[in-house]
DSSP file (Angstrom, degrees, kcal/mol; ACC not computed):
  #  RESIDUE AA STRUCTURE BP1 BP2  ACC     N-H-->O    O-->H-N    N-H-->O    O-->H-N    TCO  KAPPA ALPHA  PHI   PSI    X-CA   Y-CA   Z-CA
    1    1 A X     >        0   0    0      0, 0.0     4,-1.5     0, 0.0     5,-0.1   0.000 360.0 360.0 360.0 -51.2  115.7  138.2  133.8
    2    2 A X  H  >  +     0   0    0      1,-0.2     4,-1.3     2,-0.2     5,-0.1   0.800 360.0  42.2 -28.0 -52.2  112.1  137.6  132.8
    3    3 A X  H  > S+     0   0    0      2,-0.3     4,-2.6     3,-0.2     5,-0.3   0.747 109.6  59.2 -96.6 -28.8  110.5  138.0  135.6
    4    4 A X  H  > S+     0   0    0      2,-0.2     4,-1.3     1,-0.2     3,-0.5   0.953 110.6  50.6 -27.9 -92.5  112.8  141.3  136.6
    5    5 A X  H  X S+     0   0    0     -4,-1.5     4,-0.9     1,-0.2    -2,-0.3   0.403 109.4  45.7  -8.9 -57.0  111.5  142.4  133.7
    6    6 A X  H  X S+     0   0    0     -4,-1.3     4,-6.4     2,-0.2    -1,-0.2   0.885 112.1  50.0 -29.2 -68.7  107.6  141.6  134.4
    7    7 A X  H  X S+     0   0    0     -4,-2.6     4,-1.4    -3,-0.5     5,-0.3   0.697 106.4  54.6 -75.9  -6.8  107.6  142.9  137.7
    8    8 A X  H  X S+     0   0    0     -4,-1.3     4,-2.5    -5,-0.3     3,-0.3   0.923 115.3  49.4 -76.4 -44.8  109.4  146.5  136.3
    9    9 A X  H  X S+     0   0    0     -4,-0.9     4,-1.7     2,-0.2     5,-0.3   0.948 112.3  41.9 -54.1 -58.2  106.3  146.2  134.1
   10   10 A X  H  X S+     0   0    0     -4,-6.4     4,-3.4     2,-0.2    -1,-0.2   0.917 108.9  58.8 -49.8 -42.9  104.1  145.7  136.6
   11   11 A X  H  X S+     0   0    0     -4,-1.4     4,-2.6    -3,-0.3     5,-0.3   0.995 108.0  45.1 -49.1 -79.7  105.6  148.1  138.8
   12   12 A X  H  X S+     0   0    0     -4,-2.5     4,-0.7    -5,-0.3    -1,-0.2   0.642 109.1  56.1 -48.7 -19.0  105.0  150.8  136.3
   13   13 A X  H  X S+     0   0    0     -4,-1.7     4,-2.4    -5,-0.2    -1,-0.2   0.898 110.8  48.9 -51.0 -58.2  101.2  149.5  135.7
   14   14 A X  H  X S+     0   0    0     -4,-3.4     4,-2.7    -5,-0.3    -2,-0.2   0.967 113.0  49.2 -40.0 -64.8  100.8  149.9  139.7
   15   15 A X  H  < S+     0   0    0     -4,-2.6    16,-0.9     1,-0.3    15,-0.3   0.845 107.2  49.5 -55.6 -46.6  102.3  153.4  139.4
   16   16 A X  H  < S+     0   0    0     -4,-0.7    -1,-0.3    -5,-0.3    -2,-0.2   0.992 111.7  48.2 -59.4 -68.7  100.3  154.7  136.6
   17   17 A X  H  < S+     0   0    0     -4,-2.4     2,-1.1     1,-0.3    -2,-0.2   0.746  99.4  71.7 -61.4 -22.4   97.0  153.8  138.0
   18   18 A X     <  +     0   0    0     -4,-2.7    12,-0.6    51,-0.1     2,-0.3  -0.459  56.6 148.3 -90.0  68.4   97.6  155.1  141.5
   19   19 A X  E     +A   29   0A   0     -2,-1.1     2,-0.3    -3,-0.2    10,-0.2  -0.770  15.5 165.9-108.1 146.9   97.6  158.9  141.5
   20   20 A X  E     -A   28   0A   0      8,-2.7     8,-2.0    -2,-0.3     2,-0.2  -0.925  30.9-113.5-145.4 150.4   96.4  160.6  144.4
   21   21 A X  E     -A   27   0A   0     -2,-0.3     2,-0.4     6,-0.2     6,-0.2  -0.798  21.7-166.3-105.6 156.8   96.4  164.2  146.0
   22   22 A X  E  >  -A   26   0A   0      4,-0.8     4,-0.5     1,-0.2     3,-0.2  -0.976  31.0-109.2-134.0 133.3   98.2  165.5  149.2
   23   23 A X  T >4 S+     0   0    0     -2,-0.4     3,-1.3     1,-0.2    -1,-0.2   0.388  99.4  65.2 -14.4 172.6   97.7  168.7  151.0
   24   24 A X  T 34 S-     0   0    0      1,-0.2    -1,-0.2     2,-0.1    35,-0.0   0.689 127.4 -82.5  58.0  11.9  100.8  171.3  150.6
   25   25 A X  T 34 S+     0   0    0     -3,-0.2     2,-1.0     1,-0.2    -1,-0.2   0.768  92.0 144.0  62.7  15.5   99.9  171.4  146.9
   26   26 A X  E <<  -A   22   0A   0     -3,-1.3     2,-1.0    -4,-0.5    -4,-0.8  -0.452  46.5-133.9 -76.8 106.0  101.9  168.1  146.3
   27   27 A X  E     -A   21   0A   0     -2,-1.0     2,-0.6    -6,-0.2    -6,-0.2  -0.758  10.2-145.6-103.2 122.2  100.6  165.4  143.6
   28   28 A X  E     +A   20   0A   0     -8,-2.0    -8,-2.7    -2,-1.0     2,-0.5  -0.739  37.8 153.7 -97.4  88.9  100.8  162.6  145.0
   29   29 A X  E >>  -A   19   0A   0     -2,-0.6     3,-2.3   -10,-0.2     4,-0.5  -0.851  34.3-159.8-138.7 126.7  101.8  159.9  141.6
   30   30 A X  G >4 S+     0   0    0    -12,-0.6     3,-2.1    -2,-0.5     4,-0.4   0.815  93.6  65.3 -59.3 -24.3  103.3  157.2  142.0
   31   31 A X  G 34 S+     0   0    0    -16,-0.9    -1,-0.3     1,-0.3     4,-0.3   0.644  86.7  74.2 -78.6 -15.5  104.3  157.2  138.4
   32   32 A X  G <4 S+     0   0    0     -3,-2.3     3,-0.4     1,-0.2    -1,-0.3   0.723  92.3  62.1 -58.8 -34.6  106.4  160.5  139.5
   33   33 A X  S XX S+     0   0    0     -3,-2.1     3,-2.4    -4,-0.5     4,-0.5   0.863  76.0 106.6 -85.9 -26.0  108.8  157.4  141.2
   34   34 A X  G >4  +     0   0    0     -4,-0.4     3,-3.1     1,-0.2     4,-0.3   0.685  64.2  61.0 -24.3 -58.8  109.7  155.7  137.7
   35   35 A X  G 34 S+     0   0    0     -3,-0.4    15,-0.4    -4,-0.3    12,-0.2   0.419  99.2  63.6 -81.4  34.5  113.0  156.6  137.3
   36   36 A X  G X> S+     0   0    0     -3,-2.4     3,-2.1    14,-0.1     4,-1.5   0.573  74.9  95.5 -82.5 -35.6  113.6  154.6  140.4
   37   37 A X  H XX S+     0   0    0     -3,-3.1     4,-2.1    -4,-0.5     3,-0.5   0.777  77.5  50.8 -21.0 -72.7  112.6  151.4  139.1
   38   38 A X  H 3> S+     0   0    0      1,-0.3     4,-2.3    -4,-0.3     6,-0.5   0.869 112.1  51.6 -51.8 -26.4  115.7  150.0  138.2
   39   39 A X  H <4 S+     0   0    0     -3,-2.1     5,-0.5     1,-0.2    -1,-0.3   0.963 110.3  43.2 -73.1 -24.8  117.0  150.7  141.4
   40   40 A X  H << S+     0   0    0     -4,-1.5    39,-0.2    -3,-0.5    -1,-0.2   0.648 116.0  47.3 -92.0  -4.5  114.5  149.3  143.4
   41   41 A X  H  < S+     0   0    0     -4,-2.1    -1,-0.2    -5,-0.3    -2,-0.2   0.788 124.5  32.1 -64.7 -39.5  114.2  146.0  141.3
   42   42 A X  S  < S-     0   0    0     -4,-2.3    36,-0.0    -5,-0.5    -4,-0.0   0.051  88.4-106.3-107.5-158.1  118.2  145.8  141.4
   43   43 A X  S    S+     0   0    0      2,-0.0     2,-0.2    39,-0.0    -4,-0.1  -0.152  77.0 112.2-118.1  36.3  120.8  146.5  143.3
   44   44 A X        -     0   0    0     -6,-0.5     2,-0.6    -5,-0.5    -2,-0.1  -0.551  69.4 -86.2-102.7 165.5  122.1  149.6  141.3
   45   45 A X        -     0   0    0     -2,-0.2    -6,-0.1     1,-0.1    -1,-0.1  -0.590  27.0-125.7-106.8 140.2  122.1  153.0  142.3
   46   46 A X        -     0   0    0     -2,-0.6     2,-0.3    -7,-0.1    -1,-0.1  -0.062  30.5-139.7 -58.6-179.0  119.5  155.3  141.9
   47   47 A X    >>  -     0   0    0    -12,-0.2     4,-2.1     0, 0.0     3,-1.5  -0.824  38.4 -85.0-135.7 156.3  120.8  159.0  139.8
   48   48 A X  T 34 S+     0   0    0     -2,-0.3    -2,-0.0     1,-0.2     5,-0.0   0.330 123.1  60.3 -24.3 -39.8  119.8  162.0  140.7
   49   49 A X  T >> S+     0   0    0      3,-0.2     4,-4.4     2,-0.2     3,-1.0   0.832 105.4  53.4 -76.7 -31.2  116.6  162.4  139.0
   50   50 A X  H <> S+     0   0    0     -3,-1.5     4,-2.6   -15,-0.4     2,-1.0   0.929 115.7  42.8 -67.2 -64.5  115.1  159.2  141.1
   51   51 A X  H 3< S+     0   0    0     -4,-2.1    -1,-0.2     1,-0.3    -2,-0.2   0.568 106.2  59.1 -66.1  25.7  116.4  161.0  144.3
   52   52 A X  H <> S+     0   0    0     -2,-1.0     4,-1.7    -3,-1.0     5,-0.3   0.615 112.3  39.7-117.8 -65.7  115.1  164.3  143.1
   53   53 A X  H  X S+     0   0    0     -4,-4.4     4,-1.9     1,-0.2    -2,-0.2   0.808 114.8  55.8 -82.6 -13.7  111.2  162.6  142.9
   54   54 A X  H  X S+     0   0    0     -4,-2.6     4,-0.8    -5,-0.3    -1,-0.2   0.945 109.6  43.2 -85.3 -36.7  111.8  160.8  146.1
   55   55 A X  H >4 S+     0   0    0     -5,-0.4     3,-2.1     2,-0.2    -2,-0.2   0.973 122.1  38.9  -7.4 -89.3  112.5  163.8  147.7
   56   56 A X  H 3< S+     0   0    0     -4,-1.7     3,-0.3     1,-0.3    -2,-0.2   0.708 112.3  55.8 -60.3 -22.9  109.8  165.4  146.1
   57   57 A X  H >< S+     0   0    0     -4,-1.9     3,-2.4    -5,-0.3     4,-0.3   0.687  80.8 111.8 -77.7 -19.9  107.4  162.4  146.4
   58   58 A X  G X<  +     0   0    0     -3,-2.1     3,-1.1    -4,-0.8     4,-0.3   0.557  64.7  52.4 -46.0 -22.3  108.0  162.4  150.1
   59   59 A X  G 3  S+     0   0    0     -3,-0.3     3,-0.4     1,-0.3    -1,-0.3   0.752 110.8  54.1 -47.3 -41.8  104.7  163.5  151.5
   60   60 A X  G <> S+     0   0    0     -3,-2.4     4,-1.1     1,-0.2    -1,-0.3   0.245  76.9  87.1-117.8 -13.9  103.2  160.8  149.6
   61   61 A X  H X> S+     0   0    0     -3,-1.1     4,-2.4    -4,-0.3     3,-0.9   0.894  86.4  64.6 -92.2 -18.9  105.1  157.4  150.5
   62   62 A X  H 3> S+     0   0    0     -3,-0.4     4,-1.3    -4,-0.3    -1,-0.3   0.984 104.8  40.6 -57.9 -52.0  102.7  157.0  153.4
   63   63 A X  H 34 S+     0   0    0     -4,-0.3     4,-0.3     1,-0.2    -1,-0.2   0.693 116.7  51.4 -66.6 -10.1   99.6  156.5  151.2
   64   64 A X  H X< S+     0   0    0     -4,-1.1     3,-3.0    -3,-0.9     6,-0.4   0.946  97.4  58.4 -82.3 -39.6  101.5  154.7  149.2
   65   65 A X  H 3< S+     0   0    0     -4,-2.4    -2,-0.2     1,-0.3    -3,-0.1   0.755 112.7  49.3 -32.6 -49.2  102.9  152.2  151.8
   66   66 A X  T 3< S+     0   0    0     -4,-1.3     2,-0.9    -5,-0.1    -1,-0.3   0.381  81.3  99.3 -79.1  -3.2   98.8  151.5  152.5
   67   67 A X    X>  -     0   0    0     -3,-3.0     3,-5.2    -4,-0.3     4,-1.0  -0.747  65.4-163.3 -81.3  72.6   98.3  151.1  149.0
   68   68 A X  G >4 S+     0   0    0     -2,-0.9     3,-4.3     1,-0.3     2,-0.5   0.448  96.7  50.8 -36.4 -80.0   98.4  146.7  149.0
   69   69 A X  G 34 S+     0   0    0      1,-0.5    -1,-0.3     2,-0.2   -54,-0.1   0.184 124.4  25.7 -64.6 -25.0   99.0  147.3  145.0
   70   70 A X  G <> S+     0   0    0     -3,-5.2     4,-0.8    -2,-0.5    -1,-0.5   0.481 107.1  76.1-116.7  -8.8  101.7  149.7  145.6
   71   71 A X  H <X S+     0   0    0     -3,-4.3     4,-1.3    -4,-1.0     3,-0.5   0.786  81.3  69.8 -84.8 -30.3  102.8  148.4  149.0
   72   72 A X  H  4 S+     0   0    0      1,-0.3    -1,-0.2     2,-0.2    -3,-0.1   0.822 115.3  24.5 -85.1 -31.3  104.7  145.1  147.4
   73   73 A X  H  4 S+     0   0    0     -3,-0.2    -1,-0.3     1,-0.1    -2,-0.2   0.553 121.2  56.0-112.8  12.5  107.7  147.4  145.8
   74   74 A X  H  < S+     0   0    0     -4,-0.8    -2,-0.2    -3,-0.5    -3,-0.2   0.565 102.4  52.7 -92.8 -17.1  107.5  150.3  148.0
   75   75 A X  S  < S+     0   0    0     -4,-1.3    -1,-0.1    -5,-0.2    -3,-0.1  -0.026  86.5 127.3-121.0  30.5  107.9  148.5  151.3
   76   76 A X  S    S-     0   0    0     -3,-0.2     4,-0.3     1,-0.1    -3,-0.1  -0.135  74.5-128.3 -64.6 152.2  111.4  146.6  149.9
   77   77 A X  S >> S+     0   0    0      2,-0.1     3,-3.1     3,-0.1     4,-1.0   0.893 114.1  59.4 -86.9 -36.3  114.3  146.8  151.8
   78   78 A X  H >> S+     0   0    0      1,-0.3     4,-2.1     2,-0.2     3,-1.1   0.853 106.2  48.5 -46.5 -42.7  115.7  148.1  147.9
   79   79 A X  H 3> S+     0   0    0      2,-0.3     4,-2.8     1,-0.3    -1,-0.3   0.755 115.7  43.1 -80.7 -23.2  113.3  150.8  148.0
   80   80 A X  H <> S+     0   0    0     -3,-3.1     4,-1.2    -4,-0.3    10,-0.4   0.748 119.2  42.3 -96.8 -12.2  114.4  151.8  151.7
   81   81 A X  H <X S+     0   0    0     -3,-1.1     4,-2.4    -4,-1.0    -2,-0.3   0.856 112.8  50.5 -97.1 -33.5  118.0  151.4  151.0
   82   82 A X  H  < S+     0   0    0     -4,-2.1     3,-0.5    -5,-0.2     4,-0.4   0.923 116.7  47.2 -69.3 -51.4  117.5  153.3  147.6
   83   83 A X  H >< S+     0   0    0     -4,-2.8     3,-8.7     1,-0.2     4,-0.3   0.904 115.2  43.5 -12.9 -95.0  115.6  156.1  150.0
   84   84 A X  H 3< S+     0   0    0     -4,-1.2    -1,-0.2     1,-0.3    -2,-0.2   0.415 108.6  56.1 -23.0 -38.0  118.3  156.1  152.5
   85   85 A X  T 3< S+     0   0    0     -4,-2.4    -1,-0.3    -3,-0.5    -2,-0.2   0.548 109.7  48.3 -76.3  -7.3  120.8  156.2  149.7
   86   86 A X  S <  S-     0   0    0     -3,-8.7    -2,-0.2    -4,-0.4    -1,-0.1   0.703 122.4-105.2 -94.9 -22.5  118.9  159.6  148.4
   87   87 A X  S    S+     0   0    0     -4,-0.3    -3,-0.2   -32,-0.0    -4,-0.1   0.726  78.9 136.4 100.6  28.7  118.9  161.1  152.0
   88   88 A X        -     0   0    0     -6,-0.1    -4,-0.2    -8,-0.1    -3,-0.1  -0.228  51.8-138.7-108.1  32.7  115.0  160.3  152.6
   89   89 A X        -     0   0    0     -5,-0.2    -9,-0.1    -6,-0.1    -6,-0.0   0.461  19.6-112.8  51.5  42.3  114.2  159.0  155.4
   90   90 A X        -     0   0    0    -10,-0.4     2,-0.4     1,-0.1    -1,-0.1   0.061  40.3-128.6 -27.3 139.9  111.4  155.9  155.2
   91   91 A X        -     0   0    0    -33,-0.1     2,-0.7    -3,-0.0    -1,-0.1  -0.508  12.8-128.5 -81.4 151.8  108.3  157.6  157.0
   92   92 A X              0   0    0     -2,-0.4   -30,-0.1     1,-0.1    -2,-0.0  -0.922 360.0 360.0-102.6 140.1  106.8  155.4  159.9
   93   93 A X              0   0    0     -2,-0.7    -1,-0.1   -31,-0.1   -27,-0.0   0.397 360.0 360.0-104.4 360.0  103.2  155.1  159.2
Protein backbone atom coordinates (compact mmCIF):
# COMPACT_ATOMS: atom_id res chain seq x y z
CA UNK A 1 0.00 0.00 0.00
CA UNK A 2 3.09 2.17 0.53
CA UNK A 3 4.54 2.05 -2.40
CA UNK A 4 1.01 2.47 -4.40
CA UNK A 5 0.96 5.34 -2.60
CA UNK A 6 4.59 6.65 -3.53
CA UNK A 7 4.34 6.00 -7.01
CA UNK A 8 0.63 8.02 -7.13
CA UNK A 9 2.89 10.69 -5.57
CA UNK A 10 5.37 10.42 -7.91
CA UNK A 11 3.11 10.20 -10.66
CA UNK A 12 1.61 13.44 -9.88
CA UNK A 13 5.29 15.03 -9.33
CA UNK A 14 5.97 13.72 -13.08
CA UNK A 15 2.77 15.31 -14.15
CA UNK A 16 3.14 18.66 -12.72
CA UNK A 17 6.56 19.25 -14.07
CA UNK A 18 5.84 18.17 -17.63
CA UNK A 19 3.68 20.72 -19.39
CA UNK A 20 4.04 21.20 -22.91
CA UNK A 21 2.16 22.89 -25.94
CA UNK A 22 0.48 21.14 -29.06
CA UNK A 23 -0.64 22.79 -32.19
CA UNK A 24 -4.77 22.91 -32.49
CA UNK A 25 -4.69 25.22 -29.44
CA UNK A 26 -4.44 22.15 -27.08
CA UNK A 27 -2.23 22.36 -23.77
CA UNK A 28 -0.48 19.70 -23.63
CA UNK A 29 -0.26 18.90 -19.23
CA UNK A 30 0.14 16.05 -18.06
CA UNK A 31 -1.23 17.15 -14.71
CA UNK A 32 -4.64 17.62 -16.88
CA UNK A 33 -4.43 13.35 -16.53
CA UNK A 34 -4.71 13.38 -12.55
CA UNK A 35 -7.98 12.22 -12.04
CA UNK A 36 -6.81 9.12 -13.78
CA UNK A 37 -4.36 8.16 -11.35
CA UNK A 38 -6.15 5.82 -9.30
CA UNK A 39 -7.15 4.05 -12.25
CA UNK A 40 -3.99 3.62 -13.80
CA UNK A 41 -2.10 2.60 -10.40
CA UNK A 42 -5.18 0.10 -9.72
CA UNK A 43 -7.35 -1.79 -11.30
CA UNK A 44 -10.51 0.42 -10.78
CA UNK A 45 -12.36 2.21 -13.20
CA UNK A 46 -11.75 5.45 -14.39
CA UNK A 47 -15.15 8.13 -14.06
CA UNK A 48 -16.02 10.29 -16.35
CA UNK A 49 -13.99 13.21 -15.66
CA UNK A 50 -10.61 10.95 -16.25
CA UNK A 51 -12.12 9.95 -19.68
CA UNK A 52 -13.22 13.43 -20.33
CA UNK A 53 -9.15 14.70 -20.01
CA UNK A 54 -8.05 11.65 -21.84
CA UNK A 55 -10.17 12.46 -24.54
CA UNK A 56 -9.18 15.86 -24.36
CA UNK A 57 -5.43 15.14 -23.58
CA UNK A 58 -5.34 13.07 -26.74
CA UNK A 59 -3.15 15.00 -29.03
CA UNK A 60 -0.68 15.03 -26.35
CA UNK A 61 -0.10 11.13 -25.28
CA UNK A 62 2.54 10.90 -28.01
CA UNK A 63 4.90 13.43 -26.38
CA UNK A 64 4.21 12.08 -23.44
CA UNK A 65 4.93 8.39 -24.39
CA UNK A 66 8.73 9.98 -25.31
CA UNK A 67 8.81 11.59 -22.12
CA UNK A 68 11.30 8.64 -20.11
CA UNK A 69 9.82 10.55 -16.78
CA UNK A 70 6.35 10.22 -18.00
CA UNK A 71 6.78 7.25 -20.13
CA UNK A 72 6.91 4.61 -16.96
CA UNK A 73 2.99 5.15 -16.12
CA UNK A 74 1.79 6.23 -19.40
CA UNK A 75 3.01 3.24 -21.32
CA UNK A 76 1.06 0.59 -18.65
CA UNK A 77 -1.05 -1.80 -19.91
CA UNK A 78 -3.55 0.07 -16.91
CA UNK A 79 -3.15 3.24 -18.69
CA UNK A 80 -4.05 1.42 -22.13
CA UNK A 81 -6.82 -0.50 -20.73
CA UNK A 82 -8.04 2.63 -18.71
CA UNK A 83 -7.73 4.47 -22.48
CA UNK A 84 -9.53 1.70 -24.18
CA UNK A 85 -12.06 1.67 -21.33
CA UNK A 86 -12.66 5.65 -22.18
CA UNK A 87 -13.03 4.90 -25.98
CA UNK A 88 -9.30 6.41 -26.73
CA UNK A 89 -7.53 4.72 -28.70
CA UNK A 90 -3.49 4.36 -27.62
CA UNK A 91 -1.75 6.39 -30.45
CA UNK A 92 1.19 4.40 -32.22
CA UNK A 93 4.10 6.68 -32.13
Amino acid sequence: MKATHIALCTFLVLLLASEVQVSMAVTCSPVQLSPCASAITSSSAPSNLCCSRIKEQKPCLCQYLKNPNLKKFVNTPNARRVASTCGTPFPRC
